[in-house]
C-alpha positions in Angstrom: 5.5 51.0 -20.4 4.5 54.3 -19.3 1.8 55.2 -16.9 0.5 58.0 -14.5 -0.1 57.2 -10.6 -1.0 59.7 -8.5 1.0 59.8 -5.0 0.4 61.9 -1.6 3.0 64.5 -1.9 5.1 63.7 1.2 5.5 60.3 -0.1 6.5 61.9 -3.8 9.0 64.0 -2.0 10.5 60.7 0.3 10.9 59.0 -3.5 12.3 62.0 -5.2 15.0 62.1 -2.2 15.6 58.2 -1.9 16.2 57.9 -5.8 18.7 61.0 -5.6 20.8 59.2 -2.9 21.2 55.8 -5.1 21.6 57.5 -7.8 19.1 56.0 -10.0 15.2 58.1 -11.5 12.4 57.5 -9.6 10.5 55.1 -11.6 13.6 53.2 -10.7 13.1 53.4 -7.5 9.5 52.8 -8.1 9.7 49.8 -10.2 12.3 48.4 -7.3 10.0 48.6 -4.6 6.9 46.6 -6.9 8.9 44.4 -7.5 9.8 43.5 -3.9 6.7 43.9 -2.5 5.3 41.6 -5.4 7.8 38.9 -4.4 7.2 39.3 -1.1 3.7 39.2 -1.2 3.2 36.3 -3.9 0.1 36.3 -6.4 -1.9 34.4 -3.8 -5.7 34.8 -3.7 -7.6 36.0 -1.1 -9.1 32.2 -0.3 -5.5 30.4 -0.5 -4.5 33.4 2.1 -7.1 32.5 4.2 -6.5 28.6 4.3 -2.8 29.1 4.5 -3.1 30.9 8.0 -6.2 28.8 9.5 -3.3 25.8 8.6 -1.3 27.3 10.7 -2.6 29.0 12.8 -5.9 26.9 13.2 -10.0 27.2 13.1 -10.9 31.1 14.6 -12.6 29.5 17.4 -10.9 26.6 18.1 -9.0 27.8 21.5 -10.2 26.2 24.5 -11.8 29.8 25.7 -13.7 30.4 22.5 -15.1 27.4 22.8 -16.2 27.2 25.9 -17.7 30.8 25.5 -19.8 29.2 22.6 -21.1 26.6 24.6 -22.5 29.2 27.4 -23.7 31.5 24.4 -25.4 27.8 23.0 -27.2 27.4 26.6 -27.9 30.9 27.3 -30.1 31.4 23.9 -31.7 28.3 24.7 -33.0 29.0 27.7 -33.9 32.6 26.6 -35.7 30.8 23.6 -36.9 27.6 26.4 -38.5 31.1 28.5 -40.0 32.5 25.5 -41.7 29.6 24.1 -43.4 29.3 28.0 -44.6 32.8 27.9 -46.4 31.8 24.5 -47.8 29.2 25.3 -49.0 30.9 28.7 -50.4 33.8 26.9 -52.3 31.7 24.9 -54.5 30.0 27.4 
């Protein structure tokens, strides 16, 4: 199958060069290098990705620090919100 890409030049001229030294065309070389990143890559989705790294890498949030940096967020908002609600009910006397 045939088709048109369009390609920065510098990269155009790194392909031209490459597929000269192995001796084979460029849309060898092009077809090559899919194929490699394609098998590298997988077909995976975007949500398998996502629960393939938490697996192993675990919840964003979970470390100790994060946590403990949402609990003094937690408290800080509520005694910003604790504050407020007393300045309400102040103003409306």
């Amino acid at each position: 199958m045939k088709a048109a890409i369009s390609l920065p030049d510098d990269l155009f001229t790194a392909i031209d060069a490459r597929a000269r030294v192995l001796k084979i065309s460029r849309s060898g070389l092009i077809a090559a290098a899919a194929r490699e990143y394609l098998a590298r890559e997988g077909t995976e989705d975007a949500t398998a990705a996502w629960n393939r790294v938490i697996d192993e890498a675990g919840q964003p949030g979970d470390e100790p620090a994060a946590r403990a940096f949402a609990r003094r967020t937690k408290a800080v908002v509520s005694e910003a919100n604790r504050k407020e609600k007393g300045r309400r009910s102040r103003k409306a006397r």
